[in-house]
C-alpha angles and dihedrals in degrees: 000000000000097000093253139073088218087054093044096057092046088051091063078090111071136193083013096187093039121046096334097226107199116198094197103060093157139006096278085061090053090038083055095041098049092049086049087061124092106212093040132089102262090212100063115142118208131208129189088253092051089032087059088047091062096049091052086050093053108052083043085065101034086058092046093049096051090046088059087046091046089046092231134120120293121262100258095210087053105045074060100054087044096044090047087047097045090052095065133087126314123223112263117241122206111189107218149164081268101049138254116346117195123189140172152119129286089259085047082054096048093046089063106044087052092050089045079057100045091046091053098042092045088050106101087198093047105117100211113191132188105214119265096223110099103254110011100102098187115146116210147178110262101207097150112110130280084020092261106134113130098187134059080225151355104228098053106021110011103057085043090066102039086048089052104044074055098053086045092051097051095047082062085236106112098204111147109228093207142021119254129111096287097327092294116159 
């Protein structure tokens, strides 16, 4: 995933500046999502009007992110959806036999994954990426050393490009399929 609960909820859009692909396209994506999700309550009931909530959360974080990677300003209408977001309630945790319960409401939800976003654009350290493979506009947390990652991941982009620059190179043409320093990753 992208490193980051915030990014991984921007990255439910995918190829952004192509044909955008959401993956949550109604509350019963989000519900699915969010119990998908580590660090979030697996029990989380969505609603349109919460469901709208996210989305608005999403792109908010999705411009931010993109304005860190881009090294411009951030987007003021979004740094306010993000802000409000970030000020309500917190998932509750329970340490037990069992391990760790979470549980919470959808705002709940929603505070934590703004904070999570906050936390990551106002680090100074933070590597943000947008993926090397054309059209996939995820933008993740770099944290490999030396900071040299190309792909938001290996098992969708990254074996996509490496499996293409093949392809390339077997046809003799030596086109390279995708852009990245030599097809590293």
């Amino acid at each position: 995933m992208s490193g980051n609960p915030a990014l991984d909820l921007a990255g439910t859009v995918g190829s952004r500046r192509d044909e955008a692909v959401d993956v949550l396209s109604g509350p019963a994506d989000l519900e699915r999502w969010i119990a998908e999700c580590d660090e979030l309550p697996d029990r989380v009931r969505v609603g349109r009007a919460g469901f709208e909530s996210a989305l608005s959360l999403r792109e908010a974080l999705y411009r931010l992110a993109l304005d860190r990677v881009l090294d411009r300003r951030f987007d003021r209408d979004s740094l306010k959806i993000a802000n409000r977001t970030a000020a309500g309630p917190v998932p509750s945790l329970e340490l037990g036999d069992t391990g760790l319960h979470i549980t919470g409401d959808l705002r709940a939800v929603l505070s934590h994954i703004a904070r999570s976003g906050i936390a990551v654009l106002a680090d100074p350290d933070a590597c943000l990426k947008e993926c090397g493979r054309t059209g996939c506009t995820r933008i993740y947390l770099d944290r490999s050393r030396g900071a040299r990652r190309t792909w938001c991941g290996m098992e969708a982009c990254g074996n996509r490009v490496k499996a293409a620059n093949y392809r390339a190179r077997k046809r003799g043409s030596g086109a390279v399929a995708d852009r990245g320093p030599e097809g590293a990753g």
